[in-house]
N, C-alpha and C positions, 0 to 999 in steps of 0.2 A: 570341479564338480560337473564341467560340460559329460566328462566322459562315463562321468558315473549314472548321469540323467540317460545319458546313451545307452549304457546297458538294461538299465531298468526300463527302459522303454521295449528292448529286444526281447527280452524276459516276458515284460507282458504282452507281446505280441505274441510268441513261442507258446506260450501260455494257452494261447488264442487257440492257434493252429489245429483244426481239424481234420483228420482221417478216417470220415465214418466210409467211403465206397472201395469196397475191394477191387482195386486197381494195381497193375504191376508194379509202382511205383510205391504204393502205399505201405506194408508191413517194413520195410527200410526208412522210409519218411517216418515212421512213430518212433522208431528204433532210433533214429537222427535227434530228433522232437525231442525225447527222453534224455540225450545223451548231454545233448547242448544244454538245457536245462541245468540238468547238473553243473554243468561247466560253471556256467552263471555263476551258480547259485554256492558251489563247493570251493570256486577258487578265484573267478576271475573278477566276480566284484569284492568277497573278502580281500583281493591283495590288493585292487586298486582303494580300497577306503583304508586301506594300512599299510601302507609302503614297505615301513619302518618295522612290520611281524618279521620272525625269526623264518627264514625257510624254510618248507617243509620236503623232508625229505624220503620219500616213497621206495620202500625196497620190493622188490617185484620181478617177478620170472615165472618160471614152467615150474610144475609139483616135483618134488623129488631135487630140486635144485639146491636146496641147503639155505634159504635166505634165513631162515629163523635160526641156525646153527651161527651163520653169517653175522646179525646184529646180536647173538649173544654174544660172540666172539667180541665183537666191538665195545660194548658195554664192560665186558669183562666178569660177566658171570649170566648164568641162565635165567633168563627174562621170559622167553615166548617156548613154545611147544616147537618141539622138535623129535620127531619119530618116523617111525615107519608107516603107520596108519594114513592113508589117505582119506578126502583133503585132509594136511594137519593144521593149517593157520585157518579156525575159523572164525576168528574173530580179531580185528586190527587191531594191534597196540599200538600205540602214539609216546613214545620216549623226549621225553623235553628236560631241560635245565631245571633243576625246583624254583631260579628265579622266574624264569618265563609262563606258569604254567596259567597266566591271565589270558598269555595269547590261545589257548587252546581250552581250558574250562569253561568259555563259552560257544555259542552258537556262531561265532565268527566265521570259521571254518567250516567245513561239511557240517551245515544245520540238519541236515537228514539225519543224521545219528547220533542216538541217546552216548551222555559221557555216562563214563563209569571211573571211579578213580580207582587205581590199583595201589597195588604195595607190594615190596620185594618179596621173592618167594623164597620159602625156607630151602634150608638145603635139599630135604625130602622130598622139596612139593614141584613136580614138574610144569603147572602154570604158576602164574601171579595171581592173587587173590584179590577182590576187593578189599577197600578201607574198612569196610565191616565185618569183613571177615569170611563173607562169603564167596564161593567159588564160583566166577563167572558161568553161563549158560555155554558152552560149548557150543553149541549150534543155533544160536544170537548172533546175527548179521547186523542187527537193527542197530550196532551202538559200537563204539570205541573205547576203549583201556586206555585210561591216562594215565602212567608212570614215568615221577620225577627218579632224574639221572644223575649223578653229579656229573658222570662218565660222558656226559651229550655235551658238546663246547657250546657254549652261549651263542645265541645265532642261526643255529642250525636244531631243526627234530627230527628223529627217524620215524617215522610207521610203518610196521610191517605186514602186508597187505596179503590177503588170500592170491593162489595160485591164480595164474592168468590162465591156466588149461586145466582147473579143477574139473571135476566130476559133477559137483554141487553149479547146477546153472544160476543158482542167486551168489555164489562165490563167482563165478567168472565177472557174472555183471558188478559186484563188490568192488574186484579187482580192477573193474577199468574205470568205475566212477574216482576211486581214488587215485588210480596214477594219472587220470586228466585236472587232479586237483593238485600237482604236484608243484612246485618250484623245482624241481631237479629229482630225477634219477636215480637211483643204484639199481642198475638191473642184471639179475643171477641170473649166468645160464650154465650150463657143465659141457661137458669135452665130449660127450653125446651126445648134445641134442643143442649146440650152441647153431646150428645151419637149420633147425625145426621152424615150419613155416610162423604158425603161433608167434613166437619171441620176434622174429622180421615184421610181422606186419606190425607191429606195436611199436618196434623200435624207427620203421619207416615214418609212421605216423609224429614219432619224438621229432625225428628228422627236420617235420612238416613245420612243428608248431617252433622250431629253434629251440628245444628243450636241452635241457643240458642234461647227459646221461652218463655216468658213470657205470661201464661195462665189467662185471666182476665173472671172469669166467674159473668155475670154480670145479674141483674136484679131477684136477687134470693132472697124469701123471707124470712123476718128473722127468721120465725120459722123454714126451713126446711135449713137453709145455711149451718146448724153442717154436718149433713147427707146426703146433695147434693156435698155439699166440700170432705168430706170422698170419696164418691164413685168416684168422678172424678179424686181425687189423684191416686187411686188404678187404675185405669185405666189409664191414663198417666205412672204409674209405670208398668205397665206390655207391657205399649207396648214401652219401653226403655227410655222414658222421666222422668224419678224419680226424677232427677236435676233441672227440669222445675219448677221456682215458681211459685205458684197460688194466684192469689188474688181474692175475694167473692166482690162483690159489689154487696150491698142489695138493693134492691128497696127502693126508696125514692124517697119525692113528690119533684118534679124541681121547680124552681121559676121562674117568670116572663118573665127572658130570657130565659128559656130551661136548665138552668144550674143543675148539679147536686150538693151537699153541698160537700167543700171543702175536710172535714173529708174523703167524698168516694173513694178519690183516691190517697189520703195522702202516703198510703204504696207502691203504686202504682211509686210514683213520688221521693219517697226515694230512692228504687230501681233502677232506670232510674240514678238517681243524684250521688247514689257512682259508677256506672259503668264509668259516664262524670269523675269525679274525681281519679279516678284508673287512670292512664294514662299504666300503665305496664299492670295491671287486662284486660283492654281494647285491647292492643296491642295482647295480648293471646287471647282475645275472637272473632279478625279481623283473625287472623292464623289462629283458630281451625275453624270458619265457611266458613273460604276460602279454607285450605284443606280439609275440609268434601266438598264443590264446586267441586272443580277438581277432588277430587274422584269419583264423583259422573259423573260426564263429561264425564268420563271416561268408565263408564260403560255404559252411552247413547249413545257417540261413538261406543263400540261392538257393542251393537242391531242397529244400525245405519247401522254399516259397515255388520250384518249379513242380514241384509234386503236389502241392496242395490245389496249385494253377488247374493241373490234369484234375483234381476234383472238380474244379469250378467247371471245368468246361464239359468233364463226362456227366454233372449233376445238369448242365443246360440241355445238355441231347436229351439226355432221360424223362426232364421236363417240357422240353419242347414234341416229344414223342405224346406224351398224354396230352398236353394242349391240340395239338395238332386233333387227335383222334374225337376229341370233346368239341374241338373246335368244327368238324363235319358233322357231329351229332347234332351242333345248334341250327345248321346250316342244313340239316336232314330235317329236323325239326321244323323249322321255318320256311323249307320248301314245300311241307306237306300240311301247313293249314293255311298255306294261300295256293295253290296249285289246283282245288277243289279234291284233292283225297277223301278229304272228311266229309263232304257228300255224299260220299258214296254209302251204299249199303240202309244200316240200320236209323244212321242222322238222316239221309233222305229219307228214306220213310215216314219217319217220327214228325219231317218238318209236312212232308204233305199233308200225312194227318192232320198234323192242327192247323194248315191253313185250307187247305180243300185240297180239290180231286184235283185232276189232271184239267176236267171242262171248267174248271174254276180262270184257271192262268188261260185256258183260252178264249174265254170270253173275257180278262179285263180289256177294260177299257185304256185310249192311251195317255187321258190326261190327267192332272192330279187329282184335280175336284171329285171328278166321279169315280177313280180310282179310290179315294177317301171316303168316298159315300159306300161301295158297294163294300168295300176291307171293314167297315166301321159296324152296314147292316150286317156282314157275316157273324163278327165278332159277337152278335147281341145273340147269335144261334148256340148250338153245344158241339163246340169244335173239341178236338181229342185234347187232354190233356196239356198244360207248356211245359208240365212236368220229364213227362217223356221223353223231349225233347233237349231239355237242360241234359236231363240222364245219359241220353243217347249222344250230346257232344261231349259232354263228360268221359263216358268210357270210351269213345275214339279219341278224344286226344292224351286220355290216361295213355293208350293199348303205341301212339305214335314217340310218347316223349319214351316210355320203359324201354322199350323196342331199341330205339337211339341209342340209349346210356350204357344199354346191353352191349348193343354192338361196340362202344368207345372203350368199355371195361375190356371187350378182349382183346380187342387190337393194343390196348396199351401195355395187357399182361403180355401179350404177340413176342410187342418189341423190347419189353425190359428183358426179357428173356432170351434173348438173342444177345445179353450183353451179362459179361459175368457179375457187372457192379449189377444191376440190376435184378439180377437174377439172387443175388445174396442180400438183397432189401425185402424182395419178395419172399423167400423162404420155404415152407410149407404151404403158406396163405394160399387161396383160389381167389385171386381178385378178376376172374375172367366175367364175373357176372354181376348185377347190382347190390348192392349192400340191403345187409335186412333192414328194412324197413321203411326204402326208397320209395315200392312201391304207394305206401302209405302218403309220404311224403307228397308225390305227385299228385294221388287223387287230392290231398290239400291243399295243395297250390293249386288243381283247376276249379275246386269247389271256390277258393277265394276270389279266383281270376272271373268265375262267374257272378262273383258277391261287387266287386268294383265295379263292374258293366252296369250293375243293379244302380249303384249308385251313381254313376255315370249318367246313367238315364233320369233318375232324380234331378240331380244337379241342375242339366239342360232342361229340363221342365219345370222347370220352377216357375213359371210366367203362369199367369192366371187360365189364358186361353191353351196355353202347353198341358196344364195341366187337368183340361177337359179331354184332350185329344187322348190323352194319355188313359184318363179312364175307360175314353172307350177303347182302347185297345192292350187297356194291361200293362202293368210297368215288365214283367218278367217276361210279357210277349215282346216287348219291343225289344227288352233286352236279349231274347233269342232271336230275335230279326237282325238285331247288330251283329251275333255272333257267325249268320248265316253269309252274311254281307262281309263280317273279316275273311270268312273261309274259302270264298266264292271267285271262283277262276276259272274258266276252262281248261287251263292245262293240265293235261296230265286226263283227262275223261277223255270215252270215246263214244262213238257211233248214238246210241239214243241217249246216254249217261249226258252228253252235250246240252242236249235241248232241256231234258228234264233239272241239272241242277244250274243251267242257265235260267231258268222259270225260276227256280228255286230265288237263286240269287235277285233275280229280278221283283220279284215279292216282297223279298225284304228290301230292298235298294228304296224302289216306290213306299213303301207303307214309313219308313223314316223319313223321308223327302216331305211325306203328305204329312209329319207330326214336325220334324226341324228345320225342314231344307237341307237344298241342297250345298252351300255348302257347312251347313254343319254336322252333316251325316259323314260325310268326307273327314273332319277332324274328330268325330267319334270315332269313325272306324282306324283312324291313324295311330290315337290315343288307347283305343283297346288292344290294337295289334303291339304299341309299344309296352302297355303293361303287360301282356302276355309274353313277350318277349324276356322283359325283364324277370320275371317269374322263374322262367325257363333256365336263363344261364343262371339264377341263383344255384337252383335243383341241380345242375352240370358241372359247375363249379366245385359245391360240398362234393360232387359224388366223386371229382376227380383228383381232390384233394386227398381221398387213399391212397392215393398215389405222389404225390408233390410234396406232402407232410413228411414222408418217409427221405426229403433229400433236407430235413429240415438240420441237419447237422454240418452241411456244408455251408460254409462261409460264403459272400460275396465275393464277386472280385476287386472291388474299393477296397474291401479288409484284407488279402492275400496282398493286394498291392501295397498297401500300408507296411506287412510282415517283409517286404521285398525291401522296401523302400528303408527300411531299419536296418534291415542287414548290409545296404549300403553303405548307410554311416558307420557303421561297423569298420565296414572297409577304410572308410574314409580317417576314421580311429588310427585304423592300424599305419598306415601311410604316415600319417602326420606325427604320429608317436614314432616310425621309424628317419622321416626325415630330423625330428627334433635329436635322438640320439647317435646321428649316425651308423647307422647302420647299412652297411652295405648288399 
């Protein structure tokens, strides 16, 4: 059971595997993904929980090659469609013993495909019909024909499998999911196209997994069979199939039913008969094609897991590209409401207004007391509004945060686009600018960032004598006095901008000192700059998440390593199942 727990583990990690970034690796990785799956799922765990199933035996070649003329021959009367019409096999038929036919009426086997049970066709009827009488869908891939045979030796089933170079692209892919669900071979090629690349890379591939392949070269004329046989052995032996038997099947004329003369396939059906009758011979030939399987799994899992790896790490650039860009906007941010920026302009104004003129700051005094006295008498006058003033830092740091997120949106759209994964996440989309309705967003986060200072300044006043000082000077003024005191830097001013939002600052610094002290004006302003801050990356965060949501299909790399780390036991499977049977 270890090894069945092994596979179902590969399964669902396969399973897992994601390829949402168009990367050059990728369209082959899904194609892999898909293929192994099947493998799983069509052969390599049904034969490891059933040893003891009868073989299944997959006939398969190039269109025009005769396989359906082939297992009628075998059978010994007309079973599958056989014509000129291309594709002709569009649908598998699956030939079993009528004892055995428990092994294949269920989902054991290729669970992807509806069964359908047939019955022998009349002499008139060029397919098989269903048990009920109705005439299968012709161009139905989704399902399999089961017809019991006497003609099929106990041990062994044929299916005869659409063309591997159909026309029909759901028949090519038909064709390969079933000869990768094979125990064994019969592969048709003809005296034309038996060196056509198609049939090589498939039968290279058999090569790979230790399949056992029965090479039927078929429609070869008798004069040239000595010499066409010759050269196809040679070739089969050089590309590791030297064990592969060949069988020549000459041209000859068919008769009435399409059939070809018994003699054609006589060595053909020998073959087939002592493999059903070996029952040990048979048991070693279901091992060596299921360990050459899971070897082979194995090695599609690495390139699986290496292609997926290429997402993980082209999904980090991608992501660390908009961080990066979001991460200068906080840092633009945050430079430009301690630097004294937000001084400038309309907020200095606003704050002069409401605490006096220019002759105001140059007559205070330098000590607290009387600083207290005369900030307190002013107060009791009709200073401008502290509305204005909330207003006016309000829309400066609306007008610094949009600014910011603006400029991180295009630099992120910049550099996704310099990359083709990137560029196929983004699409049509304009993500070069803020999302609708950010700006709203923002003026709400500084309207609340204003709303906490309020409460800020509650909180610390709460002392009986706190809370006189505080009347006379207004809870919202003091709260704009903090805000002036977060803002407040020289850097970044010049020439008389210096002096005047240095007064500025200085106004507020003293009028909080004369209400908290000092040092508790120090951990207000700490505490306001840090909720402001937090506010700010929330706002940066969502907006850049346009961007980051979109790599939300790629996996970790703990979970690609996991998919890797599966495919090792896999390996480890195959090894240890090759050193238990000797195999060389």
């Amino acid at each position: 059971m270890h090894a069945v727990t092994t596979l179902e583990t590969a399964r669902t990690e396969l399973e897992a595997a994601s390829f949402p970034l168009e990367l050059g690796s990728a369209a082959q990785a899904r194609r892999e993904r898909e293929a192994t799956i099947n493998q799983v799922e069509d052969y390599v765990l049904p034969r490891y929980r059933s040893l003891d199933a009868p073989l299944l035996v997959v006939v398969g070649g190039s269109t025009g090659a005769g396989k359906s003329t082939l297992v009628n021959a075998l059978i010994g009367h007309p079973v599958t469609r056989a014509g000129a019409i291309r594709p002709t096999t569009r649908q598998p038929i699956l030939l079993h013993h009528p004892s055995e036919e428990q092994w294949f009426s269920t989902q054991r086997v290729l669970p992807g495909l509806n069964r359908i049970k047939g019955r022998r066709a009349e002499p008139n009827e060029r397919v098989i019909a269903s048990e009920a009488g109705d005439t299968p869908d012709p161009q139905a891939i989704g399902s399999v024909v089961l017809l019991a045979e006497e003609r099929v030796p106990q041990g062994v089933a044929l299916l005869d499998a659409p063309d591997i170079d159909s026309v029909s692209d759901d028949n090519r892919a038909l064709a390969g999911q079933l000869l990768a669900a094979a125990d064994l071979w019969l592969f048709v090629t003809t005296a034309n196209r038996y060196a056509d690349a198609i049939p090589w890379r498939l039968l290279l591939d058999a090569a790979k997994r230790d399949i056992t392949v029965g090479v039927v070269l078929d429609r070869v004329p008798p004069e040239a069979a000595e010499e066409i046989g010759a050269h196809l052995r040679s070739m089969l032996s050089a590309e590791g199939l030297a064990d592969s038997p060949l069988f020549v099947v000459e041209e000859a004329r068919l008769n009435d039913q399409g059939m070809l003369p018994a003699e054609s396939v006589a060595p053909i059906q020998k073959w087939l008969g002592d493999i059903a009758e070996d029952s040990t011979g048979r048991a070693g030939l279901a091992r060596k094609t299921l360990n050459g399987a899971v070897r082979q799994l194995a090695e599609r899992m690495a390139v699986i897991g290496d292609a997926e790896m290429d997402q993980v790490n082209a999904a980090d650039r991608l992501a660390e590209d908009v961080h990066d860009a979001y991460r200068d906007a906080a840092v633009e941010i945050d430079s430009s409401t301690k630097d004294g920026t937000l001084l400038r302009g309309e907020v200095l104004a606003r704050w002069q207004d409401f605490v006096g003129t220019g002759e105001f700051f140059r007559s205070l005094e330098s000590t607290i007391g009387r600083l207290r006295d005369r900030i307190g008498s002013f107060f009791t006058g009709k200073p401008a509004p502290v509305q204005t003033v909330e207003d006016a830092i309000e829309t400066g740091l609306h007008a610094v945060i949009v600014s910011a997120a603006a400029r991180a949106a295009e630099v992120s759209e910049q550099r996704w686009k310099s990359e083709p994964a990137g560029r196929s996440l983004i699409g049509t989309e304009d993500l070069a600018r803020v999302s609708p309705g950010f700006q709203d967003k923002v003026a709400e986060e500084v309207r609340n960032w204003q709303g906490d200072l309020l409460e800020l300044i509650r909180t610390e006043g709460e002392g009986k004598r706190m809370t006189a000082r505080l009347a006379s000077f207004g809870v919202n003024g003091v709260a704009v006095a903090l805000m002036i005191v977060v803002f407040a830097s020289t850097a970044g001013l010049t020439g008389i901008e210096v002096g005047i939002a240095g007064g500025s600052a200085i106004v507020g610094q003293k009028l909080l000192e004369a209400i908290f002290g000092e040092d508790a004006v120090r951990r207000l302003a700490k505490i306001a700059r840090e909720q402001l801050g937090e506010r700010v990356q929330r706002l940066l965060d969502e907006e850049s998440n346009r961007f980051i949501d979109r790599l939300d299909g790629v996996r970790t790399k703990d979970e690609v390593n996991r998919l890797i780390a599966s495919g090792q036991e896999l390996a480890a499977l195959a090894h240890a199942a090759k050193e238990d049977h000797g195999q060389a």
